[in-house]
C-alpha positions in Angstrom: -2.6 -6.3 -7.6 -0.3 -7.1 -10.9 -1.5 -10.7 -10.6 -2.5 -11.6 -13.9 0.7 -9.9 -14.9 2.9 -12.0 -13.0 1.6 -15.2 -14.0 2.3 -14.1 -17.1 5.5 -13.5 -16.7 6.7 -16.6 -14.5 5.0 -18.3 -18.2 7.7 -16.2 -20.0 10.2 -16.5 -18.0 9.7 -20.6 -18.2 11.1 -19.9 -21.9 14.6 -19.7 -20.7 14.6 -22.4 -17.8 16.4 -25.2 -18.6 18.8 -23.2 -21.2 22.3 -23.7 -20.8 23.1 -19.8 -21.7 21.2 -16.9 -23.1 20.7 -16.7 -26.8 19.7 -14.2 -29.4 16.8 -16.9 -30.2 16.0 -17.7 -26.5 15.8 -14.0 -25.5 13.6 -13.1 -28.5 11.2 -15.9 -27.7 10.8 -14.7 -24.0 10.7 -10.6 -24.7 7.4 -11.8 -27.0 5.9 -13.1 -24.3 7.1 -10.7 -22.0 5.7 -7.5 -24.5 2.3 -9.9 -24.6 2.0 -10.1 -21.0 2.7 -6.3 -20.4 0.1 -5.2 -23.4 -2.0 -7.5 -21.5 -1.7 -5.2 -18.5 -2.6 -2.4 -20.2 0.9 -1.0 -21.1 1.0 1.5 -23.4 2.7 0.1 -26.8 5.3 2.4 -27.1 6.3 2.0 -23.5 5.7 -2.2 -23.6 8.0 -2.2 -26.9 10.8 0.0 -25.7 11.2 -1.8 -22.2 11.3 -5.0 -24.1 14.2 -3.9 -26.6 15.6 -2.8 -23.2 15.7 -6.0 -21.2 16.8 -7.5 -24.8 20.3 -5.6 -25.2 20.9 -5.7 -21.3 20.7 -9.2 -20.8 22.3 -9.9 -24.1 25.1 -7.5 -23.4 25.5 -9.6 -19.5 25.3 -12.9 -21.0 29.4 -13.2 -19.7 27.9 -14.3 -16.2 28.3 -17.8 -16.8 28.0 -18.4 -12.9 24.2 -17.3 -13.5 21.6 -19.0 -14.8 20.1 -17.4 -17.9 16.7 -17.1 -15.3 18.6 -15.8 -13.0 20.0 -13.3 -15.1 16.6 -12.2 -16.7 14.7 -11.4 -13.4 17.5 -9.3 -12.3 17.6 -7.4 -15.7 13.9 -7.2 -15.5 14.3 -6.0 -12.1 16.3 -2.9 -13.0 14.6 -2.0 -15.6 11.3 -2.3 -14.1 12.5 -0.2 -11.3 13.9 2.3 -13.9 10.3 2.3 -15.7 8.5 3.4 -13.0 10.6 6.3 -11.6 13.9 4.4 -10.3 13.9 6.2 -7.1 11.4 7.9 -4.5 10.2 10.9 -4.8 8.9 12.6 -1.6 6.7 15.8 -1.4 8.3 19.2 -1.2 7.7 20.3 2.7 10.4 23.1 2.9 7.8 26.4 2.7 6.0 27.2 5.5 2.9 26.3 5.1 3.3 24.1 2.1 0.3 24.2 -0.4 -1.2 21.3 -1.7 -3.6 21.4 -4.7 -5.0 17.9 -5.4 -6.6 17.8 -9.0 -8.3 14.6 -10.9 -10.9 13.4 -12.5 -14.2 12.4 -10.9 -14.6 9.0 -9.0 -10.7 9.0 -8.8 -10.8 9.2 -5.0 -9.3 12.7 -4.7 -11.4 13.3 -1.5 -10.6 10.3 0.3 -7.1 10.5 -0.7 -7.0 14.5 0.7 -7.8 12.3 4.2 -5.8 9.8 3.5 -2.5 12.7 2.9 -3.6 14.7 5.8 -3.3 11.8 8.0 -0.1 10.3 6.6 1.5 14.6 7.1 0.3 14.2 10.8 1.6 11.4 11.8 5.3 12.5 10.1 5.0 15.8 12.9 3.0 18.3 10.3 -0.2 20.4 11.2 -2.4 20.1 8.3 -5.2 21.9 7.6 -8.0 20.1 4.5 -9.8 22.8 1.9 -13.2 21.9 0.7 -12.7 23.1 -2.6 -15.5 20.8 -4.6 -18.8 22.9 -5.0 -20.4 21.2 -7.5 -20.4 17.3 -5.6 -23.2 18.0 -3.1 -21.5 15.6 -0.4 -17.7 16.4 -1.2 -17.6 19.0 2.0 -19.6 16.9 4.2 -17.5 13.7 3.0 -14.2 16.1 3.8 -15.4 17.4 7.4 -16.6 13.7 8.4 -12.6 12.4 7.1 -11.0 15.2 8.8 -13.3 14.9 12.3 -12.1 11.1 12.1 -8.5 11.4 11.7 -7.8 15.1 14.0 -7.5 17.1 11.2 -9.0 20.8 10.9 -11.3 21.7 7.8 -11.5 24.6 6.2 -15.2 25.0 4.0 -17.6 28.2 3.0 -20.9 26.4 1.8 -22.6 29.9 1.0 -19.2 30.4 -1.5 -19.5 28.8 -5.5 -16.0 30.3 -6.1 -13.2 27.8 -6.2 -10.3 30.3 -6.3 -11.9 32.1 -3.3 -12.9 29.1 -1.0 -9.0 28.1 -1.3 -7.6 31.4 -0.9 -9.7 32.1 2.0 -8.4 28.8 3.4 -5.0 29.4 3.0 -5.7 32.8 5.1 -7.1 30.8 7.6 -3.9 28.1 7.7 -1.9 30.8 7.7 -3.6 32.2 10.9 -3.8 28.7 12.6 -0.2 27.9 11.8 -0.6 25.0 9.8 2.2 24.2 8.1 0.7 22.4 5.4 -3.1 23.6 3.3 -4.5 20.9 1.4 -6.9 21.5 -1.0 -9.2 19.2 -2.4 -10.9 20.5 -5.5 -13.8 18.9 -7.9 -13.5 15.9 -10.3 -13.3 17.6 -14.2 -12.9 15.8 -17.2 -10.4 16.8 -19.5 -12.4 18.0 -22.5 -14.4 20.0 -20.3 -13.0 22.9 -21.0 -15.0 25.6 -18.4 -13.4 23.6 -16.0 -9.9 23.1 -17.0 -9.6 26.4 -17.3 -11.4 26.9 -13.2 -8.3 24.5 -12.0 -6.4 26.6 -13.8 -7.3 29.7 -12.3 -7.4 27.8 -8.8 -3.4 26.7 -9.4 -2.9 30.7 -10.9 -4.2 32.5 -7.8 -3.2 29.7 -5.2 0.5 29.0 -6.3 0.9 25.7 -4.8 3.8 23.7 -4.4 3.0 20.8 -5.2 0.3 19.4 -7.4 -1.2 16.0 -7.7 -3.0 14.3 -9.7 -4.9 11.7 -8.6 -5.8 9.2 -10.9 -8.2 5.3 -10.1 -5.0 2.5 -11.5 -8.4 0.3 -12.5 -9.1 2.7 -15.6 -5.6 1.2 -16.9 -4.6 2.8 -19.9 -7.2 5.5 -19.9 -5.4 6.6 -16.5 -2.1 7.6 -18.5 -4.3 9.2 -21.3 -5.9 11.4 -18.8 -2.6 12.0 -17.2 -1.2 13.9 -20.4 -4.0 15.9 -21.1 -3.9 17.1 -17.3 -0.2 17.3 -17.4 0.1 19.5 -20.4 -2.4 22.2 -18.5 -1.3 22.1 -15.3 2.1 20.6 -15.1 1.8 18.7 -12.0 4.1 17.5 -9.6 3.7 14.3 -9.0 0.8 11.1 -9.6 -1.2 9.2 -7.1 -2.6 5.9 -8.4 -5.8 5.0 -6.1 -7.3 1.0 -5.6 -3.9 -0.2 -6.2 -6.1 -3.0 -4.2 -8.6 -3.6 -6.9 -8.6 -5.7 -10.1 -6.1 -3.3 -11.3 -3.9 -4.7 -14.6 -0.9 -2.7 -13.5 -0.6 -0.2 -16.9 -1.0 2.8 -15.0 1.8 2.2 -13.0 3.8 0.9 -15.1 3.1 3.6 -18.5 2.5 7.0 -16.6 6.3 7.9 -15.6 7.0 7.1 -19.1 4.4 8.9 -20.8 3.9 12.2 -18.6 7.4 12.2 -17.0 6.5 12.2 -13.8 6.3 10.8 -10.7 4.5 8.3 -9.0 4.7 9.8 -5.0 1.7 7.8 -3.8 -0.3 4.7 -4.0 -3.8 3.7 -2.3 -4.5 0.7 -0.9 -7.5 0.4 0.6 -10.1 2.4 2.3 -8.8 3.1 5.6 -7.5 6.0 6.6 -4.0 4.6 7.3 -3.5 3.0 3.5 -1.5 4.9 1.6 2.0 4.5 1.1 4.8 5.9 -0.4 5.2 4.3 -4.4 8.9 3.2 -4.1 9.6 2.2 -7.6 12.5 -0.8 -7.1 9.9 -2.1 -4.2 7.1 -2.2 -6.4 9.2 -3.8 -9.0 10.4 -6.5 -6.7 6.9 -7.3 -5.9 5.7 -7.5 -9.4 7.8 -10.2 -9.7 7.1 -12.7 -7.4 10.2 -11.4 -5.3 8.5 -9.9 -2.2 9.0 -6.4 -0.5 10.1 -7.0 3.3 11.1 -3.7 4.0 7.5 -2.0 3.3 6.2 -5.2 5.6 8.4 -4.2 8.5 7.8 -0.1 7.8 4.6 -0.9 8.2 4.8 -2.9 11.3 6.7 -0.3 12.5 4.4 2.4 12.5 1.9 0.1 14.5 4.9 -0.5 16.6 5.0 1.5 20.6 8.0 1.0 22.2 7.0 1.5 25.5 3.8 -1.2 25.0 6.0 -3.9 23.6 8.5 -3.4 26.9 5.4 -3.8 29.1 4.0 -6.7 26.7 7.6 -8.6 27.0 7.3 -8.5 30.9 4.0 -9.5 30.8 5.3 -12.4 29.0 8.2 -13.1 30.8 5.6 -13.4 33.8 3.3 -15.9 32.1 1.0 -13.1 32.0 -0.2 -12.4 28.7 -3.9 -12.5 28.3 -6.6 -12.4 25.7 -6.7 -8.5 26.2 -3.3 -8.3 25.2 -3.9 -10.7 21.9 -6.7 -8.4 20.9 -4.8 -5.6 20.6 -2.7 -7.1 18.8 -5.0 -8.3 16.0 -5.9 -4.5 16.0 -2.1 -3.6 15.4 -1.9 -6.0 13.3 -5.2 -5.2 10.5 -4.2 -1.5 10.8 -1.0 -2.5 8.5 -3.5 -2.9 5.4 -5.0 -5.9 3.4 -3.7 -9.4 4.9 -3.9 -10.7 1.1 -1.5 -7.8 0.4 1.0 -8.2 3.6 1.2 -11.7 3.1 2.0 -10.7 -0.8 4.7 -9.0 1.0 7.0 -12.0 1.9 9.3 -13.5 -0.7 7.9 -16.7 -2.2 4.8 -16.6 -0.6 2.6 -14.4 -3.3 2.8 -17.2 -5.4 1.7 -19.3 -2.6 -1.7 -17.1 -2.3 -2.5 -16.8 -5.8 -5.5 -19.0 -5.4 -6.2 -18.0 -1.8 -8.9 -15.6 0.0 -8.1 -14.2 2.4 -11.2 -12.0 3.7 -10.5 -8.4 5.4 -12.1 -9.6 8.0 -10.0 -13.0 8.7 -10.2 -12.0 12.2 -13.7 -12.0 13.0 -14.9 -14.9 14.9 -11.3 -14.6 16.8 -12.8 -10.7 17.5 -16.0 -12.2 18.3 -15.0 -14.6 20.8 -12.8 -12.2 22.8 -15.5 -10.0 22.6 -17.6 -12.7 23.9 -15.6 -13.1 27.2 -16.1 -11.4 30.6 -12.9 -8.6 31.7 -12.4 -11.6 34.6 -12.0 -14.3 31.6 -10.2 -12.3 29.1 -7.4 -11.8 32.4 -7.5 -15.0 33.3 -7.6 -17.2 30.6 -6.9 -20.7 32.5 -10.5 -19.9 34.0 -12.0 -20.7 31.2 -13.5 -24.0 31.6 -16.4 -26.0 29.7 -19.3 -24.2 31.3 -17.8 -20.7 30.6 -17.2 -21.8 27.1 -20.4 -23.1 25.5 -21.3 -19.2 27.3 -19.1 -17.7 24.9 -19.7 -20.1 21.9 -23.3 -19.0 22.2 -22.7 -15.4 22.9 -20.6 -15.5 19.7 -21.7 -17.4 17.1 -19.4 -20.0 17.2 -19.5 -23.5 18.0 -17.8 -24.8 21.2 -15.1 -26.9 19.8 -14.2 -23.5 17.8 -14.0 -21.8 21.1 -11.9 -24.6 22.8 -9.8 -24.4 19.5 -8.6 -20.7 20.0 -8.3 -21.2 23.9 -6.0 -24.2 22.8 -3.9 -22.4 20.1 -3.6 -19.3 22.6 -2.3 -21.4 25.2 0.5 -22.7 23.1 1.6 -19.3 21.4 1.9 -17.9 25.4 3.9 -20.9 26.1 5.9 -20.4 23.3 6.2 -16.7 23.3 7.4 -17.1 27.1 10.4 -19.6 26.4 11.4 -17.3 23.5 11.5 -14.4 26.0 14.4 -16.0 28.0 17.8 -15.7 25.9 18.6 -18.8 27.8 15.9 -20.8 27.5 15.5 -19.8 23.8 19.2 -21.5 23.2 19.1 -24.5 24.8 16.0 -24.8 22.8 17.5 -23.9 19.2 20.6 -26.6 20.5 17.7 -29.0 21.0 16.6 -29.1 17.2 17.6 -31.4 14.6 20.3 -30.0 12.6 19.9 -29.5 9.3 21.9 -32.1 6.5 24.9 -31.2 5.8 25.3 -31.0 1.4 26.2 -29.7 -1.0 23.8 -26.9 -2.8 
């Protein structure tokens, strides 16, 4: 995501490199090709022109910072402002009422039902006891879609099929959270389009009779400017609470995000990523500002290895490494830790420097495959004992998955370094004399 938008801007930013200060001439010359660059992305006017003006009379007004390069000093005036564009700070759900209601509104194809999974999963794993409302009568598979999401991530359903009555399906549900103890009713209601006015007025009456406490509209990020558009005329009937921008992974400009806090005054709490189950995250404004340019966002990278992240498994992994005992059953699992975190193209976006790096690079979802397959391909005695892995027991896996031999012998070979590796790093000792070892570094000045 926000690719186009930062090549763009590196282009603008190129204005000022090489300038021995910032200028009135300089700035203006950049802030055009800044303005072009967020128009571009789909940024409303208004919004593009006023951020520009912005940047303009900040970094004019720092220009003092001789010590900083006028660069320098416009990515960390973009930064702020960016940051300030989109929200400035998080803003989490309201969990305090017991049970919290949850009315998710949008228009169709926005991903409302898939995000109603995607929040009841995310509440779980945070401690909460969900409980999903089918509240779409008029899509023929929206219940059957909710019931398979819920069945797949623990989460209890709620759905009348013989009922045509919004208000009644989610008031009947919230009876039956209510009874179950689940401290949080989600209910997922029909796509509607704004001009529609039958059913403007039905969500509406839903939000009337329901009295939720939070409301979110979900809106697709691809539909760019149309997205904010939307948002208003939703906004000024039901007066939601917060935004959730879905395919955040998709050829997406970036306009949505960067135009609906602006426009509609509220905002962004959530952001898809994918179709798993497991991506969604929290929109942190100054993270996603960072990342749009080029600067990297290390602290959602280690969140999200975090959450993958048992400690009990990792103590038993590190003695298993200590011993020399790490084993291609343990590498699998880690590749499955590992492509639970999201997108690789996205995590690897997530390092500083290293976005750039990928611009031209594809990286497939499923970069792991013939590693999977080859694993897969081995026999419980092989994948425990990888030094028994010799040539005859390796054209048997080459053929059994796919792969030619020398790509078999390849991973063996690259496995058999990492565990020699990863055993000399698990000694404090060993790991030191080691770093000593290593040629130092010139000494210079900067």
């Amino acid at each position: 995501m926000f690719e186009n938008l930062q090549d763009k801007l590196d282009r603008a930013f190129k204005v000022l490199k090489g300038q021995g200060s910032i200028s009135e001439i300089n700035v203006a010359e950049t802030m055009k090709e800044i303005r072009k660059a967020l128009l571009d992305a789909d940024v409303n006017y208004k919004t593009a022109k006023s951020f520009t003006d912005d940047v303009k009379e900040k970094a004019l007004g720092l220009n003092v910072l001789t010590a900083v390069s006028p660069g320098q000093l416009l990515t960390k005036v973009m930064n702020d402002e960016l940051t300030a564009l989109m929200g400035g700070e998080v803003t989490e759900l309201d969990l305090k009422t017991n049970p919290t209601i949850i009315l998710i509104a949008g228009l169709n194809g926005a991903g409302k039902t898939t995000f109603s999974g995607k929040l009841a999963n995310f509440l779980k794993s945070k401690g909460k006891k969900p409980l999903l409302v089918a509240g779409d009568v008029y899509r023929p598979a929206a219940i059957d879609q909710l019931q398979i999401l819920g069945e797949q991530i623990g989460v209890p359903v709620f759905a009348n099929k013989d009922s045509k009555d919004p208000v009644a399906i989610a008031l009947e549900g919230i009876a039956q959270g209510k009874k179950e103890h689940n401290n949080v009713i989600i209910i997922d209601t029909a796509g509607r389009l704004a001009i529609d006015e039958q059913m403007m007025n039905e969500i509406a009456d839903v939000k009337l009779h329901t009295k939720p406490h939070e409301i979110l509209f979900v809106v697709d990020a691809m539909t760019g400017q149309d997205a904010v558009n939307t948002a208003k005329a939703f906004n000024d009937r039901l007066d939601f609470t917060g935004v959730v921008l879905t395919k955040l992974d998709g050829d997406t400009r970036g306009g949505a995000a960067l135009s609906i806090k602006s426009v509609v005054n509220k905002p962004i709490k959530f952001v898809g990523t994918g179709e798993k189950m497991e991506a969604l995250d929290v929109f942190y404004p100054d993270r996603m500002a960072s990342r749009i340019l080029g600067m990297g966002d290390v602290v959602s990278l280690v969140e999200r290895a975090q959450e993958q992240f048992d400690e009990k498994e990792a103590a038993e992994l590190q003695k298993k490494i200590r011993k020399n005992k790490f084993d291609f059953n343990d590498f699998y699992n880690q590749i499955q830790q590992i492509k639970k975190m999201g997108n690789m193209k996205d995590l690897m976006g997530m390092i500083p420097g290293v976005s750039k790096m990928m611009k031209n690079v594809e990286i497939e979802d499923d970069a792991f495959k013939n590693v999977e397959a080859i694993i897969q391909s081995m026999t419980k005695f092989e994948r425990e004992n990888p030094d028994s892995i010799q040539q005859s027991r390796r054209m048997r896996i080459a053929k059994g998955s796919g792969n030619k031999i020398e790509e078999v012998t390849k991973l063996i070979k690259q496995f058999e370094d990492m565990r020699k590796v990863m055993k000399q790093f698990s000694n404090p000792a060993a790991a030191a004399k080691m770093m000593r070892g290593m040629p130092k570094m010139p000494q210079g000045r900067m």
